[in-house]
NUBAGU-607749 format. One line per 2 residues: for each residue y, x, z of N, C-alpha, C, CB. Coordinates in pm, whole numbers. Glycine has a CB too. Layout:
Y:X:Z:Y:X:Z:Y:X:Z:Y:X:Z ~ ...
This chain:
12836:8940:6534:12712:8872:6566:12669:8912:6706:12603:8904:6463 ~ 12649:8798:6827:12584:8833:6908:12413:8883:6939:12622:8758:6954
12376:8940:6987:12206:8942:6980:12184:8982:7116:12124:9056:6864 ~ 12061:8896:7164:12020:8870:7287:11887:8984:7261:11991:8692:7323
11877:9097:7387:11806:9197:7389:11699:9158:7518:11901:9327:7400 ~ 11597:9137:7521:11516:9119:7665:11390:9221:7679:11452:8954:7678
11368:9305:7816:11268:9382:7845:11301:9500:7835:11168:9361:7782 ~ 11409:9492:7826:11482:9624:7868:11449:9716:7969:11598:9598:7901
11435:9813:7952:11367:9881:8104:11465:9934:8186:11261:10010:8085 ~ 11405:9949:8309:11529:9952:8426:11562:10089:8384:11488:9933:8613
11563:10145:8344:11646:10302:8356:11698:10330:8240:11556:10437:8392 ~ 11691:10242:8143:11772:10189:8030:11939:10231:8034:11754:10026:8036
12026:10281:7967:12173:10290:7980:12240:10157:7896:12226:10444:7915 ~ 12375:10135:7943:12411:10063:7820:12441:10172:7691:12548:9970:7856
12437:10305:7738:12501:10405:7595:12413:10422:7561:12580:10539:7589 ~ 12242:10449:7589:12119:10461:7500:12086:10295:7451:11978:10540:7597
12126:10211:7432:12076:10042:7382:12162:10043:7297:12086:9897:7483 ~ 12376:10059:7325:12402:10093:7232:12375:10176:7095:12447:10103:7272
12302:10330:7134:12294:10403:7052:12144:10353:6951:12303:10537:7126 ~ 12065:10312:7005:11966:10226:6943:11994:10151:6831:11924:10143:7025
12088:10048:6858:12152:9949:6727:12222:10008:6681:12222:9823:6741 ~ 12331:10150:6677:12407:10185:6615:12331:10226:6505:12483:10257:6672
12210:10257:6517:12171:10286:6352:12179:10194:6262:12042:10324:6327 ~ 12190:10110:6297:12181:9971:6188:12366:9905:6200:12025:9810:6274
12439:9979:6236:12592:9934:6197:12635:9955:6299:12634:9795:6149 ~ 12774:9918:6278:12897:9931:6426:12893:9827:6553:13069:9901:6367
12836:9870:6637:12839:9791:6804:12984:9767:6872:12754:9899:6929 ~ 13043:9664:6860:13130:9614:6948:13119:9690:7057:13114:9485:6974
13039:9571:7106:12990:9619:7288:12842:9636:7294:13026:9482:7425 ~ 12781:9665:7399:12671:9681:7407:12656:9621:7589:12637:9837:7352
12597:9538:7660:12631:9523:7777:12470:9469:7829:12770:9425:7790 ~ 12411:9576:7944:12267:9505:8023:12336:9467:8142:12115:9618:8065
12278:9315:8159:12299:9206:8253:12228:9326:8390:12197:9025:8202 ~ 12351:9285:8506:12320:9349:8631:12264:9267:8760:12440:9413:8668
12226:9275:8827:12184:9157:8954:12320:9190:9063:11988:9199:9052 ~ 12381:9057:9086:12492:9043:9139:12454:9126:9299:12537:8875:9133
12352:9059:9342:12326:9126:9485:12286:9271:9491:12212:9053:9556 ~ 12197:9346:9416:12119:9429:9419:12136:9611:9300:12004:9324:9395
12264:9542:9227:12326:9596:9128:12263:9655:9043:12402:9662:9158 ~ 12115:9599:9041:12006:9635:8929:11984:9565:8829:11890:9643:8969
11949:9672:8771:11981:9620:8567:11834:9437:8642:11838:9848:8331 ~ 11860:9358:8557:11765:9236:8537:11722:9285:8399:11838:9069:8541
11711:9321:8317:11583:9383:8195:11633:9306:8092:11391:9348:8220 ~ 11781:9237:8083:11819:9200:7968:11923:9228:7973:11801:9093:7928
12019:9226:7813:12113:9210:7771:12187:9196:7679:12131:9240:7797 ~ 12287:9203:7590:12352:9118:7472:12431:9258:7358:12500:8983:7560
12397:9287:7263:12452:9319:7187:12529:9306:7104:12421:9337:7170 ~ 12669:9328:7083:12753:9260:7016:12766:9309:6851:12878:9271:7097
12779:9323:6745:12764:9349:6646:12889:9291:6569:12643:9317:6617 ~ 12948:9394:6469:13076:9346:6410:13014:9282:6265:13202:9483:6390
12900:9324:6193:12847:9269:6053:12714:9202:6094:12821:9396:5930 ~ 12704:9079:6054:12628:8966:6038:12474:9044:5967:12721:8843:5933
12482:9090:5843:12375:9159:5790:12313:9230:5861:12397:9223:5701 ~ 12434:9364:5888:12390:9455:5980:12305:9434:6131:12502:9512:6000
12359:9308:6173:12291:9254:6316:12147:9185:6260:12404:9120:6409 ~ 12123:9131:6154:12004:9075:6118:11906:9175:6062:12028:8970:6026
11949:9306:6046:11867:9394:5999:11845:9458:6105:11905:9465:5897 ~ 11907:9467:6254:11866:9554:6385:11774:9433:6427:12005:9609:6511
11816:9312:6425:11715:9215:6525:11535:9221:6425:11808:8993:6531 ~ 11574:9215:6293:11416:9282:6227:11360:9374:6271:11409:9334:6102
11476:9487:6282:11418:9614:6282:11313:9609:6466:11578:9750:6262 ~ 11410:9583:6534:11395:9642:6675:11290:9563:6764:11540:9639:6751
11299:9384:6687:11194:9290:6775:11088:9321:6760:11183:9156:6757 ~ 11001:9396:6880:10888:9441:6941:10893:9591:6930:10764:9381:6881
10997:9662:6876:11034:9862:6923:11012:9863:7069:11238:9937:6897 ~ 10949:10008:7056:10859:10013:7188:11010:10127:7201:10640:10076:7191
11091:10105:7318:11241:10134:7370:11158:10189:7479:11372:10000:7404 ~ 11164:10328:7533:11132:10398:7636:11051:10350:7753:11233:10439:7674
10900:10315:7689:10799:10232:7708:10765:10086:7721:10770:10269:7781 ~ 10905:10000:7704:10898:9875:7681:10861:9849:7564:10998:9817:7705
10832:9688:7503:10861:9665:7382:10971:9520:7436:10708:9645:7274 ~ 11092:9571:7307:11196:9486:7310:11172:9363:7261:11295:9533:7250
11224:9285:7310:11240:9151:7236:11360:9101:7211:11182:9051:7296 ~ 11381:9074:7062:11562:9080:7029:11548:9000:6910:11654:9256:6992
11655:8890:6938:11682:8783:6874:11822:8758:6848:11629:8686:6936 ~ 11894:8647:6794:12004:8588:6808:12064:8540:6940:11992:8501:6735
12131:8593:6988:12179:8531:7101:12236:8365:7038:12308:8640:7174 ~ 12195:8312:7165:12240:8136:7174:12356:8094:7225:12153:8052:7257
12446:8057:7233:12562:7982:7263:12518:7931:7379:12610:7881:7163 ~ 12623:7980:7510:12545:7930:7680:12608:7801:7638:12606:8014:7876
12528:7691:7685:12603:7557:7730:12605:7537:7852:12554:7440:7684 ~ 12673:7437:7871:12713:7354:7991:12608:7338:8100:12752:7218:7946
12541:7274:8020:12437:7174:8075:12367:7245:8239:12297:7156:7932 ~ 12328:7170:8315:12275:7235:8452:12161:7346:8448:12218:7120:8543
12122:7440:8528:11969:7483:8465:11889:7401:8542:11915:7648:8479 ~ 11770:7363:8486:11687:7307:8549:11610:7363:8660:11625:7269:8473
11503:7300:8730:11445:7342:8831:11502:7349:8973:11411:7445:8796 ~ 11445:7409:9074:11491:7411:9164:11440:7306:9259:11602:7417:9137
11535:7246:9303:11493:7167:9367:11478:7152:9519:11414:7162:9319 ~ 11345:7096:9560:11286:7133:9742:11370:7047:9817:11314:7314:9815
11346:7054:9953:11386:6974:10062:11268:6830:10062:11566:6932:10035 ~ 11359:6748:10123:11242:6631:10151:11232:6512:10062:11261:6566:10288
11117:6475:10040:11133:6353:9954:11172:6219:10003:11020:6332:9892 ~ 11257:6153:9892:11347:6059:9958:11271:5984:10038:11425:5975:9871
11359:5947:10115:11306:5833:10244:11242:5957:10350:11147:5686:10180 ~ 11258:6028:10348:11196:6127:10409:11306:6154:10578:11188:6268:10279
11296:6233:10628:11343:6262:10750:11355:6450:10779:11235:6178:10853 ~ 11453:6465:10857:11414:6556:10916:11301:6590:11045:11510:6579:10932
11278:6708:11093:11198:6673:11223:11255:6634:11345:11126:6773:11260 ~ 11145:6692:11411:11180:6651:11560:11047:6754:11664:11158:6434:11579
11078:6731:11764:10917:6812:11832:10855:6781:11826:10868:6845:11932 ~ 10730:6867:11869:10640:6769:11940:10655:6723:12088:10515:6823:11932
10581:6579:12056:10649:6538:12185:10783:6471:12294:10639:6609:12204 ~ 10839:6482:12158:10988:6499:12177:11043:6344:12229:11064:6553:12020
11088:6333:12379:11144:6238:12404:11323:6214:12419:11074:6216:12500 ~ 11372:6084:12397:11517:6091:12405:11513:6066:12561:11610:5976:12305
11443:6037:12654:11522:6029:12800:11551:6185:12849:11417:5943:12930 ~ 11642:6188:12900:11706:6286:12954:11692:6275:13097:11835:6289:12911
């Protein structure tokens, strides 16, 4: 069973998050998401769990455990899809233009 862990605190280990769910059964893996640029924990990550029960009795147990002054939030992890993420966006709205100066003439 996967389970999605969020609010993780930055000084968090993956061997203390592991050791957290190990009370409630055997941990695969245990893995907090890192920031590609900055190599800092981002405050989530995924617990892997080999028994189905056992993972539904840590995600009871632990959703809202106050974890070395956080409180966790831990659910079922979701199946990533495809799909684009939303948002984003910016630049100009269509029909739009780039600039130019002020002032700005084409004779040379």
């Amino acid at each position: 069973m996967n389970i999605y862990v969020a609010n993780i605190p930055f000084k968090a280990s993956e061997q203390e998050l592991k050791g957290l769910f190990e009370e409630y059964g055997e941990v695969s893996s245990a893995k907090i998401i890192m920031d590609k640029v900055t190599q800092r924990s981002r405050g989530f990550g995924f617990i892997e769990m080999a028994d189905e029960s056992a993972g539904r009795q840590a995600i009871t147990s632990l959703n809202g455990f106050n974890f070395l002054g956080k409180t966790l939030v831990v659910n079922e992890a979701r199946p990533k899809t495809d799909a684009p993420r939303s948002g984003g966006g910016g630049g100009y709205r269509s029909g739009g233009g780039g600039g130019g100066g002020y002032n700005r003439r084409n004779d040379y």
